[in-house]
GUTI-710964 format. One record per residue (C-alpha): x negated, y negated, z; residue in one letter; chain. Coordinates in Angstrom, 1 decimal, decimal comma. Each point is the difference from the previous one (the first is absolute). Layout:
REM residues N
+--------+--------+--------+--------+--------+
!      u !      v !      w ! residu ! chaine !
+--------+--------+--------+--------+--------+
!      X !      Y !      Z !      A !      A !
...
+--------+--------+--------+--------+--------+
This chain:
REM residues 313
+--------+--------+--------+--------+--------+
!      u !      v !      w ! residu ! chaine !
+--------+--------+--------+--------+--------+
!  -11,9 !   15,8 !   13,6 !      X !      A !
!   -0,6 !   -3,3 !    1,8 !      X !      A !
!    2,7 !   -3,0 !    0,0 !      X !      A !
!   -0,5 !   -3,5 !    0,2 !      X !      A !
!    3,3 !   -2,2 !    1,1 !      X !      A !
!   -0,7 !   -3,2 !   -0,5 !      X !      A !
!   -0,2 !    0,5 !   -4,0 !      X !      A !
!    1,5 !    3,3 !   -0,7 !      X !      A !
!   -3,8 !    1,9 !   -1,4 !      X !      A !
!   -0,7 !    3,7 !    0,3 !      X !      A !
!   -3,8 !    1,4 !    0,7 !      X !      A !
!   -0,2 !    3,8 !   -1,1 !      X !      A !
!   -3,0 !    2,2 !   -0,4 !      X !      A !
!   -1,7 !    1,5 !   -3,0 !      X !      A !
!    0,1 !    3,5 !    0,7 !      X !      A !
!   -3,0 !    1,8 !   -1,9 !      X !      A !
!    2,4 !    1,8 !   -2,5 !      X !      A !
!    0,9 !   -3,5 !   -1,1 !      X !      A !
!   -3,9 !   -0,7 !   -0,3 !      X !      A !
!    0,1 !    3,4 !   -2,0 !      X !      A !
!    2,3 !   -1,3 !   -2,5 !      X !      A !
!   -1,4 !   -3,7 !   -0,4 !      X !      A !
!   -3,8 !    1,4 !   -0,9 !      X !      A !
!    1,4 !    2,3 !   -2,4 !      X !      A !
!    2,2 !   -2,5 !   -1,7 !      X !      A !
!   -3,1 !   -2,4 !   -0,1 !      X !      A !
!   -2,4 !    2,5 !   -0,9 !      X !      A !
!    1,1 !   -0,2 !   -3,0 !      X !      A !
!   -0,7 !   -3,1 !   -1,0 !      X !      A !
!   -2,9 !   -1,2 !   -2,1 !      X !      A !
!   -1,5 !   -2,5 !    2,1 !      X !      A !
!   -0,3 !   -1,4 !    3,5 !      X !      A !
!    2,3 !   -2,8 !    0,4 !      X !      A !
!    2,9 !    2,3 !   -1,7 !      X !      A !
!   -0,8 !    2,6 !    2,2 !      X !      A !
!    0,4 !   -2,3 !    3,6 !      X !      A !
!    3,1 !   -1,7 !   -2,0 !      X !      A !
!    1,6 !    3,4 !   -0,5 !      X !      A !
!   -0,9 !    1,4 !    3,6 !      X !      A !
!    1,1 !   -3,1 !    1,6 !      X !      A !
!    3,3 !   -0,4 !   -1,8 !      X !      A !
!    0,6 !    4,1 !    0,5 !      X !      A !
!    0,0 !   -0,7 !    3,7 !      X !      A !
!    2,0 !   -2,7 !   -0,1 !      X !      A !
!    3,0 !    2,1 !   -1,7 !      X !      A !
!   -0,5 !    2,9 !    2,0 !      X !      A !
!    0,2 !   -2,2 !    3,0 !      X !      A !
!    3,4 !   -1,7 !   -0,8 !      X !      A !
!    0,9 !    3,5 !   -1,5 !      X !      A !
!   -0,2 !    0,9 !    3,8 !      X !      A !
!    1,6 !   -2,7 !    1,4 !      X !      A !
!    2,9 !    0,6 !   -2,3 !      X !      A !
!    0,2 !    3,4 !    1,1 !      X !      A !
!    0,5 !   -0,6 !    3,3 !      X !      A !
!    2,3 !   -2,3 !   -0,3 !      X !      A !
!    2,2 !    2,3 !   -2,0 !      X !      A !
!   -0,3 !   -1,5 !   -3,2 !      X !      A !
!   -0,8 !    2,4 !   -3,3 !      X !      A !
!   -3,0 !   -1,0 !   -2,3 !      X !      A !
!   -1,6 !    2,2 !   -2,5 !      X !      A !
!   -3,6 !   -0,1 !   -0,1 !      X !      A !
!   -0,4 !    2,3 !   -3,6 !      X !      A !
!    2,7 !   -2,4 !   -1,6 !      X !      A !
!   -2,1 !   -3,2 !    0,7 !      X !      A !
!   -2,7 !   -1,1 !   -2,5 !      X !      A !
!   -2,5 !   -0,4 !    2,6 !      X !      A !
!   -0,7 !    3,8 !    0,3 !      X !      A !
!   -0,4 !    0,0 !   -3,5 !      X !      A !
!   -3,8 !    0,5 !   -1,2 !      X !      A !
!    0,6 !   -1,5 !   -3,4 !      X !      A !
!    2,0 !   -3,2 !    1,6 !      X !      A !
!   -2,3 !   -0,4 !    2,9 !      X !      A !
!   -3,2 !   -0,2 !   -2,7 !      X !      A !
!    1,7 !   -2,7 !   -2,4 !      X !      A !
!    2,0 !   -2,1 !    2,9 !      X !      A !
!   -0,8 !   -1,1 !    3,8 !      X !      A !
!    3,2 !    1,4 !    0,9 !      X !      A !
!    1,8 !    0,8 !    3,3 !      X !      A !
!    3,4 !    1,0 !   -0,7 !      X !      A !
!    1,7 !    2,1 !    2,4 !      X !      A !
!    3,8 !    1,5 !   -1,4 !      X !      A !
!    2,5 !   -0,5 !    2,5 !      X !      A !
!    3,3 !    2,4 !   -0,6 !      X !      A !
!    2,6 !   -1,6 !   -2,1 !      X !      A !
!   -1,9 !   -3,4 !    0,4 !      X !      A !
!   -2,7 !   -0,7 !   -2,0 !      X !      A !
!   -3,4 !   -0,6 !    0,5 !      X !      A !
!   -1,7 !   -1,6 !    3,4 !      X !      A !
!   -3,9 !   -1,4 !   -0,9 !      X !      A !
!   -2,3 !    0,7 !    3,0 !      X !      A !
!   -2,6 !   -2,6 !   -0,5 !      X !      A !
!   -3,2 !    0,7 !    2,6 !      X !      A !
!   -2,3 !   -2,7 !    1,8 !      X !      A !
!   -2,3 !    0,0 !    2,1 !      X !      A !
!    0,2 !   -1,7 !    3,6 !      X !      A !
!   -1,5 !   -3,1 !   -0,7 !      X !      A !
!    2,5 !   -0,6 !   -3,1 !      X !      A !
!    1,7 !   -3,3 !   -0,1 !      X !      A !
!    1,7 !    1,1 !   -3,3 !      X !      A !
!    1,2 !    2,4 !   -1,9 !      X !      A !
!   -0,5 !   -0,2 !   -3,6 !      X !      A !
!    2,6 !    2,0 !   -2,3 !      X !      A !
!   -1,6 !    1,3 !   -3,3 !      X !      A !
!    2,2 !   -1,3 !   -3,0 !      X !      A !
!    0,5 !    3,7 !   -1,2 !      X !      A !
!    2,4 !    0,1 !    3,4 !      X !      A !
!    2,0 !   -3,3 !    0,1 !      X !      A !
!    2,9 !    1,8 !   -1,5 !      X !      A !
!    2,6 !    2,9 !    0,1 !      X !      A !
!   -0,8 !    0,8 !    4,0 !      X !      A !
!    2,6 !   -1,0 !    2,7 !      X !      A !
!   -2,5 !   -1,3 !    2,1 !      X !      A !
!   -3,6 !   -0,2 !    1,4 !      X !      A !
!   -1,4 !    1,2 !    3,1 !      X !      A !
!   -3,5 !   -1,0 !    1,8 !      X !      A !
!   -2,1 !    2,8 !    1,8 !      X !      A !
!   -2,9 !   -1,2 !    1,4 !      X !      A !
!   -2,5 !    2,6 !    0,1 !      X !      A !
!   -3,0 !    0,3 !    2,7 !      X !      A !
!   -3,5 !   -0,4 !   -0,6 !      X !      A !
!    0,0 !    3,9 !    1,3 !      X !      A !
!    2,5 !    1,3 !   -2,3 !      X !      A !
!    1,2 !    1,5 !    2,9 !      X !      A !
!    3,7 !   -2,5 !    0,7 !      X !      A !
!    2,1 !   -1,8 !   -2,1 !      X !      A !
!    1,8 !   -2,5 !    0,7 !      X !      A !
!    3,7 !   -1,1 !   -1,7 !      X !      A !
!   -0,7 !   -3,9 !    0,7 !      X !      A !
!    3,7 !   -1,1 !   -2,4 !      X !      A !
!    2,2 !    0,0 !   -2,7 !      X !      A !
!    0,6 !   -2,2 !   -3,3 !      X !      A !
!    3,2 !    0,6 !   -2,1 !      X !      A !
!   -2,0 !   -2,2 !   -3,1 !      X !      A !
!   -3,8 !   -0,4 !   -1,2 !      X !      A !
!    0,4 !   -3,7 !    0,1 !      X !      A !
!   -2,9 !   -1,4 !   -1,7 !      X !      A !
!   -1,6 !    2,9 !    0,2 !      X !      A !
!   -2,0 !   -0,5 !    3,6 !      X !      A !
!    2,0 !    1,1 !    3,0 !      X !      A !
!   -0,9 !   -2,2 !    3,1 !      X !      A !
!   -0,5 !    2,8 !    3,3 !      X !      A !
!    1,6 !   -2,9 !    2,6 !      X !      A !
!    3,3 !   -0,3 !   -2,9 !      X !      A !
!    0,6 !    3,6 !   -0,1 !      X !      A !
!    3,8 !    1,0 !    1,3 !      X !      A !
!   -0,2 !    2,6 !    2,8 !      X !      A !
!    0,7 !    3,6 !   -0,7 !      X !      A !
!    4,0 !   -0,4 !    1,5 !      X !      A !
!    0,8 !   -1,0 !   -4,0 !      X !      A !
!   -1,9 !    2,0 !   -1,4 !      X !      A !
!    1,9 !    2,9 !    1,9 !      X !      A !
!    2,9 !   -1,9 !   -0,8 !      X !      A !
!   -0,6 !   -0,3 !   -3,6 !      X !      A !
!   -0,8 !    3,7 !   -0,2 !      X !      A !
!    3,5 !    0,8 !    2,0 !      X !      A !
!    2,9 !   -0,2 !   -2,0 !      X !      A !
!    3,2 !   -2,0 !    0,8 !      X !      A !
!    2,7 !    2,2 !    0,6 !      X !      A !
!    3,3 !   -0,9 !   -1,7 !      X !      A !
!    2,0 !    2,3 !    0,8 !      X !      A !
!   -0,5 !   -1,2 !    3,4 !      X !      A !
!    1,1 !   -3,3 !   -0,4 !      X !      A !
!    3,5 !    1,6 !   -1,1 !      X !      A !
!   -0,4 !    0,9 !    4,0 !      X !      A !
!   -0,7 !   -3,8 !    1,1 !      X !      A !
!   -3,3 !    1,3 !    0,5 !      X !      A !
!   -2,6 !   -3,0 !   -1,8 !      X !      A !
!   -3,9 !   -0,8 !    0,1 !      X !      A !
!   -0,7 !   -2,6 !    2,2 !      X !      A !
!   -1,3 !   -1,7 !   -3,1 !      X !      A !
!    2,7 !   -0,1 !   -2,2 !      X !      A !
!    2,2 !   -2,7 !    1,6 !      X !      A !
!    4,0 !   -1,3 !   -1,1 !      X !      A !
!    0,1 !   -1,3 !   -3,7 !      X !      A !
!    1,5 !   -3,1 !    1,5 !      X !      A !
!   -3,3 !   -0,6 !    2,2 !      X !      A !
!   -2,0 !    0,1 !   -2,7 !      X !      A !
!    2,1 !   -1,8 !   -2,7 !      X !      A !
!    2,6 !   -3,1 !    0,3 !      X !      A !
!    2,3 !    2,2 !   -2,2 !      X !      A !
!    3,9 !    0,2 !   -0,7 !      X !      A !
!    0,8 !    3,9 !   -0,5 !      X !      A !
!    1,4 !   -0,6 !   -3,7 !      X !      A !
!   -3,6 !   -1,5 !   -0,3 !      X !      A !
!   -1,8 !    3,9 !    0,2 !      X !      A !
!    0,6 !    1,3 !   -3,3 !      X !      A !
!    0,6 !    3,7 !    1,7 !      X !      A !
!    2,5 !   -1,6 !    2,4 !      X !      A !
!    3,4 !    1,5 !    0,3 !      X !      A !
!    3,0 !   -1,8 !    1,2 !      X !      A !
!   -0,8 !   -1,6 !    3,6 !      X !      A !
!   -3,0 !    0,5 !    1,9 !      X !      A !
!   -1,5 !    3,4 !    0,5 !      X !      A !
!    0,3 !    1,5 !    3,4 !      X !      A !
!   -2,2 !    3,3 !    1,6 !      X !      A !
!    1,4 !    2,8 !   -0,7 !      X !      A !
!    0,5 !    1,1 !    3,9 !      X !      A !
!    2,6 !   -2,7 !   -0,2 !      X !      A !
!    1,8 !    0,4 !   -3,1 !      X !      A !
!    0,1 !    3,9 !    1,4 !      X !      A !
!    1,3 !   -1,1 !    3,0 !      X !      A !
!    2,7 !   -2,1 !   -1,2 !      X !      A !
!    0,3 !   -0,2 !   -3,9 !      X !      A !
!   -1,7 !    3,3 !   -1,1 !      X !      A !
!    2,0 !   -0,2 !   -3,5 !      X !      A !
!   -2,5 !   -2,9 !   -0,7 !      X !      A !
!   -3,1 !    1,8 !    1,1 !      X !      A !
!   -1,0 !   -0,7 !   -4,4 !      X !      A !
!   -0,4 !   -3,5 !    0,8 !      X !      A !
!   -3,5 !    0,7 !    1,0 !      X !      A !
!   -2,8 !   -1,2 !    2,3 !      X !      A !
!   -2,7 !   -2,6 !   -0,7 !      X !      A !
!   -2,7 !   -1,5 !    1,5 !      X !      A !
!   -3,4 !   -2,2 !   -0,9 !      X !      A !
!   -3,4 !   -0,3 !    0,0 !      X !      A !
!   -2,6 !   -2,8 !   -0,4 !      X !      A !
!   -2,4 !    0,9 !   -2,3 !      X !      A !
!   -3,7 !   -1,9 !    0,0 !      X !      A !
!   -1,8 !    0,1 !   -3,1 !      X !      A !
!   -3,6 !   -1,3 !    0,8 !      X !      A !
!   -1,7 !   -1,6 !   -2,9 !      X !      A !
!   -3,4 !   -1,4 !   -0,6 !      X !      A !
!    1,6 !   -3,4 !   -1,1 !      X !      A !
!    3,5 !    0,0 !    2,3 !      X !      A !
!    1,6 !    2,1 !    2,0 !      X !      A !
!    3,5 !    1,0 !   -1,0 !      X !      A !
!    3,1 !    1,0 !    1,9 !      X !      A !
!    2,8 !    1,7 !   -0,8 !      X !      A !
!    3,3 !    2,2 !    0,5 !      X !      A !
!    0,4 !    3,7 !    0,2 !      X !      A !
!    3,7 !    0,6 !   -0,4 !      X !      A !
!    0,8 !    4,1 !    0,5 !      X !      A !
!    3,6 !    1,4 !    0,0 !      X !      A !
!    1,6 !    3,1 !    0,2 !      X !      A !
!    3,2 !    1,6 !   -0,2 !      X !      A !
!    1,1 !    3,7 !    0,5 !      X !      A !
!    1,7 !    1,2 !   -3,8 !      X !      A !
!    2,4 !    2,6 !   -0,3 !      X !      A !
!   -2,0 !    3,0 !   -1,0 !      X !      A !
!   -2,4 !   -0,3 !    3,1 !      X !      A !
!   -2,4 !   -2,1 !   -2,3 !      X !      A !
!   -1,1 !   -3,7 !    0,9 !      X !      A !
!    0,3 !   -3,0 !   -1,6 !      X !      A !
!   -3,2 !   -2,0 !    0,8 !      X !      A !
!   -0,2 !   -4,2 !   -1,5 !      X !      A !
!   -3,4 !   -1,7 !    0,6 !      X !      A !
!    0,0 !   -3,1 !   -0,5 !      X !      A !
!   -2,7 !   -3,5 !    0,4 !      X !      A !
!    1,2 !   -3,3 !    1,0 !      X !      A !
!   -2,0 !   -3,1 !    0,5 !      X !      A !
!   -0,7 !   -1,4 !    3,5 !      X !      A !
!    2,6 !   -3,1 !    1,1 !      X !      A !
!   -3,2 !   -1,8 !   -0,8 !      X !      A !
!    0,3 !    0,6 !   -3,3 !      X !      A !
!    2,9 !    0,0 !   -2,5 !      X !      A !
!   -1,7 !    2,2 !   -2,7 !      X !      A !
!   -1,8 !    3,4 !    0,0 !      X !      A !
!   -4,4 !   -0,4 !   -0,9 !      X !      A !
!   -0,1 !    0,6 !   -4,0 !      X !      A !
!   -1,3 !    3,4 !   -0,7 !      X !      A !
!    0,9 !    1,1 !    3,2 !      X !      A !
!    1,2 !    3,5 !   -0,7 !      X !      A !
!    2,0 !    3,0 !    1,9 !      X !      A !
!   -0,8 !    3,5 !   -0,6 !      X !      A !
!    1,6 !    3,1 !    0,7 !      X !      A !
!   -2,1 !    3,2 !    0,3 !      X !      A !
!    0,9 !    3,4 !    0,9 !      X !      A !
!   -1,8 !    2,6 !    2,0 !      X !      A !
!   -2,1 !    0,7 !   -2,6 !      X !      A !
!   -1,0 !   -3,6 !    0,0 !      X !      A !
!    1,4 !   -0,5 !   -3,5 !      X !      A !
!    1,9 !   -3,0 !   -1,1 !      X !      A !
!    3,8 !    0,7 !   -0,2 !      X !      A !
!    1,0 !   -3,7 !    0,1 !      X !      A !
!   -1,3 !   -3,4 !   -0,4 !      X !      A !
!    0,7 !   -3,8 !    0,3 !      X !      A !
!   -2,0 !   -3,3 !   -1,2 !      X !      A !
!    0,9 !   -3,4 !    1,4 !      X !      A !
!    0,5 !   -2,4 !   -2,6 !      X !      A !
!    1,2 !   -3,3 !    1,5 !      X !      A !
!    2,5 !    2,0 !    1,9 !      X !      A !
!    1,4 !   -0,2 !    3,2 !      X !      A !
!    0,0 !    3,3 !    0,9 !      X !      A !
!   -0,7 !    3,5 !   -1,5 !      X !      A !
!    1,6 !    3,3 !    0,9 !      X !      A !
!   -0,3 !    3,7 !   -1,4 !      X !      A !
!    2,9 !    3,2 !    0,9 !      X !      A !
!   -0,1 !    3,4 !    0,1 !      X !      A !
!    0,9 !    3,0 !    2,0 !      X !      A !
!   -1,5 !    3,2 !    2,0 !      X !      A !
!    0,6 !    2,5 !    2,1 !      X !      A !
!   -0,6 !    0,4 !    3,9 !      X !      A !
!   -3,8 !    1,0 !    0,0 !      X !      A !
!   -1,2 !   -1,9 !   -3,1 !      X !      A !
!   -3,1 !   -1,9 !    0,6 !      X !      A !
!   -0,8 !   -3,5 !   -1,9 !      X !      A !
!   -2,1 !   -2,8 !    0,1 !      X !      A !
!    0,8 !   -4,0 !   -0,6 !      X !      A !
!   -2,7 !   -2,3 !   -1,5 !      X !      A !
!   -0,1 !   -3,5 !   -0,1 !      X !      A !
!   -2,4 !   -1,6 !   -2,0 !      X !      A !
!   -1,6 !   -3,2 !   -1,2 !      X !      A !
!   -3,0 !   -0,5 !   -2,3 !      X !      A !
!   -2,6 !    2,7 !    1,8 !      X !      A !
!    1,8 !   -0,2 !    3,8 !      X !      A !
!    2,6 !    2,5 !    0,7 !      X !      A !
!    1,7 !    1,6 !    2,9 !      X !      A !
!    1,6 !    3,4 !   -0,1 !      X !      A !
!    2,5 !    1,6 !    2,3 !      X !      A !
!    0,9 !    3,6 !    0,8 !      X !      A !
!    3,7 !    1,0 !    0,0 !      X !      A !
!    1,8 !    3,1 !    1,2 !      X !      A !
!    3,3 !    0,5 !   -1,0 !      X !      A !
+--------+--------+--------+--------+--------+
């Protein structure tokens, strides 16, 4: 596995039991074209299915459509299932690509798209970048993000951890992000809310008021781009469950929330437990509780953009 640093990109070889798999699975196809569109997109699953590996992360190859003969003959799909995420598209091109077109059948219900440029050998491939939305349709190769958020997408944030005054370098203060009073947050208790290493340290009756922090979220559209405000709190409950609010504010830029814009709730299973629509509102905001161990994922999305994140509790 080969490592390029000045734009996170990872070159791995096809091993011949990989070649094994992609002839067979485009064997089977009735003409030509199908058959090279099959092959190519085989290797390109099985090569982020590698990567993935490595890296620690679970993906089930029998539970994505790709390795399905029926799916692969009626769709030019790429789908690889990632463990309690969803599925990842693994679009190929070839080294000269400029482009990478995403077939309509896959511009929805994945939590992101990955690149692998393939060699005119078939013997490498290369993982060039990462798109958490379709766009138009065409992802550019020099806009792709580097691999870092795809890893971080793929890595849950740790809640429980925050209890610790542990945080993601990526989710900052609510008051960086937003010029807001605490009776503003509609989850806000009385006065602001502290770390919990604190309120241990000195208060530890209070340790229910809870920790917070923020996140900008950037929802890239073909007409505008979009920002706006991931609000997560959570607070320890008496029977060793969680209480978790999400909530979406607008920027200081802005003094309402994008119309449609809506927050969704799924669980591990990647079904809907909760949801939210914007409707001329200022902010939106869903509750609901877990235990320590319980996966889930937030999505924010507007019109055919969305971003999703991975929570652990």
């Amino acid at each position: 596995m080969t490592y390029s640093e000045q734009h996170l990109s990872v070159t791995l070889p096809l091993p011949p039991e990989t070649h094994l798999i992609a002839d067979e699975f485009g064997e089977n196809q009735e003409n030509i074209q199908k058959y090279q569109e099959v092959l190519l997109n085989t290797l390109a699953v099985c090569t982020v299915h590698s990567y993935l590996q490595k890296l620690g992360i679970q993906t089930d190859l029998e539970a994505s459509d790709s390795w399905s003969h029926s799916m692969q003959s009626c769709m030019n799909i790429a789908d690889l299932w990632v463990t309690n995420m969803g599925r990842l598209e693994c679009r190929p091109v070839w080294p000269e690509a400029q482009v990478c077109p995403i077939p309509i059948e896959v511009r929805k219900n994945r939590i992101g798209y990955v690149v692998v440029q393939i060699s005119e050998s078939l013997e490498e491939a290369t993982i060039l970048g990462f798109s958490q939305t379709p766009l138009s349709g065409n992802l550019r190769i020099d806009e792709l993000q580097s691999l870092e958020y795809l890893i971080e997408l793929l890595t849950p944030v740790n809640l429980s951890q925050w209890l610790q005054n542990v945080f993601e370098a990526c989710w900052l203060t609510v008051e960086a992000l937003l010029n807001l009073e605490p009776n503003e947050l509609a989850f806000c208790c009385r006065g602001a809310c502290r770390s919990a290493q604190e309120l241990r340290a000195n208060e530890p009756d209070k340790l229910a008021v809870g920790v917070r922090r923020a996140k900008l979220i950037e929802l890239k559209r073909q007409s505008a781009q979009e920002q706006v405000v991931l609000v997560v709190k959570v607070m320890p409950a008496a029977d060793s469950r969680m209480n978790v609010w999400v909530e979406v504010y607008p920027t200081t830029a802005q003094t309402h929330l994008p119309q449609a814009l809506e927050l969704i709730v799924l669980d591990e299973e990647r079904a809907v437990v909760g949801e939210a629509i914007a409707r001329d509102n200022k902010n939106i905001q869903f509750k609901f509780s877990g235990e320590p161990g319980e996966r889930f994922n937030v999505k924010v999305a507007l019109d055919n953009v969305s971003i999703t994140e991975a929570f652990l509790i």
